[in-house]
N, C-alpha and C positions, 0 to 999 in steps of 0.2 A: 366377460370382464376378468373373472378370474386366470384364463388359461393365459391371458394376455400380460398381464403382472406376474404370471412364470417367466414365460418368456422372457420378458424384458430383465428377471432376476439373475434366472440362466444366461444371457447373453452378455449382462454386467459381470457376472461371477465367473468366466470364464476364461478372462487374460489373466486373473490372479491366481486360479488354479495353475495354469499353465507356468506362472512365477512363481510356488509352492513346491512346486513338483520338480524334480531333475527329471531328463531325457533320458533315455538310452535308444540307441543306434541298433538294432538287433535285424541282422538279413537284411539291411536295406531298408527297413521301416522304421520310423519313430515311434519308440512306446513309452507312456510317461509312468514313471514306477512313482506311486505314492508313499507318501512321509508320515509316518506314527509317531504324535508327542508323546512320551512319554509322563509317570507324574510329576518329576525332578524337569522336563524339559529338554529331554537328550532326544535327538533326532534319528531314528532307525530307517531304515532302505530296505523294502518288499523288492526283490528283485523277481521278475519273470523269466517263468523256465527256458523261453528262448535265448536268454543272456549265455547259458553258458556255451552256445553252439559260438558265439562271434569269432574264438580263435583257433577253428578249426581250419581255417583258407590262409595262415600262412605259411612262409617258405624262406628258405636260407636267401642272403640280399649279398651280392657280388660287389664291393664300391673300388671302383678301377677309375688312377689316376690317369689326365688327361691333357699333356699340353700343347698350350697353341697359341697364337696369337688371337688377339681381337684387335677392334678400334676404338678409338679415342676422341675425346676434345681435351689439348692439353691449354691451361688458362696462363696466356702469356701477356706483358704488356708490352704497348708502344707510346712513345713519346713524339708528341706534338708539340708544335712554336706555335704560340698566341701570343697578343698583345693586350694589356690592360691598362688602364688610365690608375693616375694614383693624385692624391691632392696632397700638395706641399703646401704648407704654411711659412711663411715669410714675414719679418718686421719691417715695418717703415717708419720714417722720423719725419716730422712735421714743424713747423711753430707756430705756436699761437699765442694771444693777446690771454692773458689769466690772472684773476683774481688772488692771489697768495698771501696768507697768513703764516707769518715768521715770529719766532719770540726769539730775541737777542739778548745775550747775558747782560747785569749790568751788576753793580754795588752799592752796597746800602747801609744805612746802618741801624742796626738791629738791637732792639730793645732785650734788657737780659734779669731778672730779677733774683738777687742772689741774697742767703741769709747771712744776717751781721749780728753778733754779740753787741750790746749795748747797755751803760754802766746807768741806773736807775736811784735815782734820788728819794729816799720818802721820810718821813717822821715815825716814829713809834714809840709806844708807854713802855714808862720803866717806874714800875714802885718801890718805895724804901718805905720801912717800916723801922719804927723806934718803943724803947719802953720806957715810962713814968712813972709816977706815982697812982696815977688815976685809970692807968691803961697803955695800950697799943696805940700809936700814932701811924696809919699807912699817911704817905705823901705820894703824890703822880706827880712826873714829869717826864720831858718829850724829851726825844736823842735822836739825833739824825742816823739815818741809816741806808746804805746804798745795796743794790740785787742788781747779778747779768739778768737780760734780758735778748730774748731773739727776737728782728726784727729783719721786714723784706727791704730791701733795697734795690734800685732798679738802676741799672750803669748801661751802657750804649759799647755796643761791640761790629766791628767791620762785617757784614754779610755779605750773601749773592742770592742775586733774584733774576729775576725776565722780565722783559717788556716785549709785551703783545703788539707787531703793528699790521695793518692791512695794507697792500700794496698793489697795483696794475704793474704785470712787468710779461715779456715777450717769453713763453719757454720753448724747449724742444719736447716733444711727447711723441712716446710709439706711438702707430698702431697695423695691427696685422694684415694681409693680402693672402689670399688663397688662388694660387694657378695647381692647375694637371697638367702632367707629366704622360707621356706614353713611353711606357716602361715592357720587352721580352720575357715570357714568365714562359715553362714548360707544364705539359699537361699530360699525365698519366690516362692510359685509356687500354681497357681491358680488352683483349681480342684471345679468339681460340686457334689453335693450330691441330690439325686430325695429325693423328701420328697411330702408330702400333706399337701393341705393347705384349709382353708375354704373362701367360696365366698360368695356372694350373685347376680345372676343373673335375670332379670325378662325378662317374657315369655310375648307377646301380644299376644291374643285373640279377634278376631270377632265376636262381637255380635249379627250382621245383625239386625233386625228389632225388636226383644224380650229386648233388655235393657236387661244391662249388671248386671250382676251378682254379687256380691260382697261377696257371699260363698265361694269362691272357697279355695282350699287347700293350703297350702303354698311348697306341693311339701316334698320331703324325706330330713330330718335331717340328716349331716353326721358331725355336729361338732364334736360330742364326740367321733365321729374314730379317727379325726385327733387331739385332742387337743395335745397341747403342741411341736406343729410342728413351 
């Protein structure tokens, strides 16, 4: 039971190792160089002694230009004639028998309430006083006396108003019609045409141990096949 909950720890624990770890390529074989955290968390690289053999197998690299034609699909279009319908809308006139509510101006006359000054009648005391032997004599007596006074007044002035009437009367009244049309319309449509074209591609060459050449050919000219492609 135990070796069996190994197992299964080691076989879980071992795509993560493998994400943990960087690779190295050394002769052709995969070696994984393990990772040491540091206490800060900085990550160091154990490199294995086979690493430092990897750049002993190269060699100077020749890169020699090369032109030539190739082929193509170039994206060209064409225009086709189709026909489309389209819908036109149209008014038409009618008459018919209708109900109509009309107000008509008419005149009137219009009540107006405006303020008027008005001249007020009233009585009021007036006392005299006299002197005797015995005293002071006051007397009352009334004196007429008149006060402005505002007052509303209501007078009749020319207006204008409506009269609401109902009536049966015959009108003319739109209404719309929809016919189609067959209408020419052009249609864009994407088509390819092969053609040739010129490139310039270049070749590497391995020098190995002789040092590299700088004669070499530029390879077969095919501009002037394709010019004007």
């Amino acid at each position: 039971m135990k070796r069996s909950s190994l197992t299964y720890a080691l076989t879980w624990a071992s795509p993560m190792l493998l994400l943990l770890c960087p690779a190295v390529l050394v002769a052709g074989e995969l070696v994984v160089a393990p990772v040491v955290s540091l206490r800060h968390g900085t990550k160091v690289e154990i490199h294995r002694p086979q690493s430092a053999q990897q750049c002993t197998h190269e060699t100077c690299i020749s890169r020699t230009a090369v032109h030539e034609c190739v082929h193509g699909k170039k994206l060209v279009y064409a225009t086709d004639k189709r026909c489309e319908y389209v819908t036109v809308a149209e008014t038409h006139y009618r008459f018919k028998k209708r109900l109509i509510t009309k107000k008509i101006p008419a005149d009137y006359c219009k009540t107006v309430c405006k303020d008027e000054d008005t001249t007020r009648c009233h009585m009021t005391e007036k006392w005299d006083s006299s002197g005797g032997t015995c005293g002071q004599v006051h007397c009352k007596s009334c004196v007429p006396k008149s006060e402005k006074v505002a007052c509303k007044k209501s007078s009749c002035e020319p207006g204008k108003t409506y009269i609401k009437v109902h009536y049966w009367t015959c009108v003319k009244e739109p209404y719309t019609v929809y016919r189609q049309i067959r209408r020419p319309i052009c249609v864009k449509k994407p088509r390819y045409e092969h053609v040739e074209v010129p490139i310039t591609r270049y070749v590497c060459d391995h020098c190995n141990q002789g040092g590299c050449n700088g004669g070499c050919g530029n390879g077969p000219d095919c501009v002037a096949g394709c010019a004007g492609q």
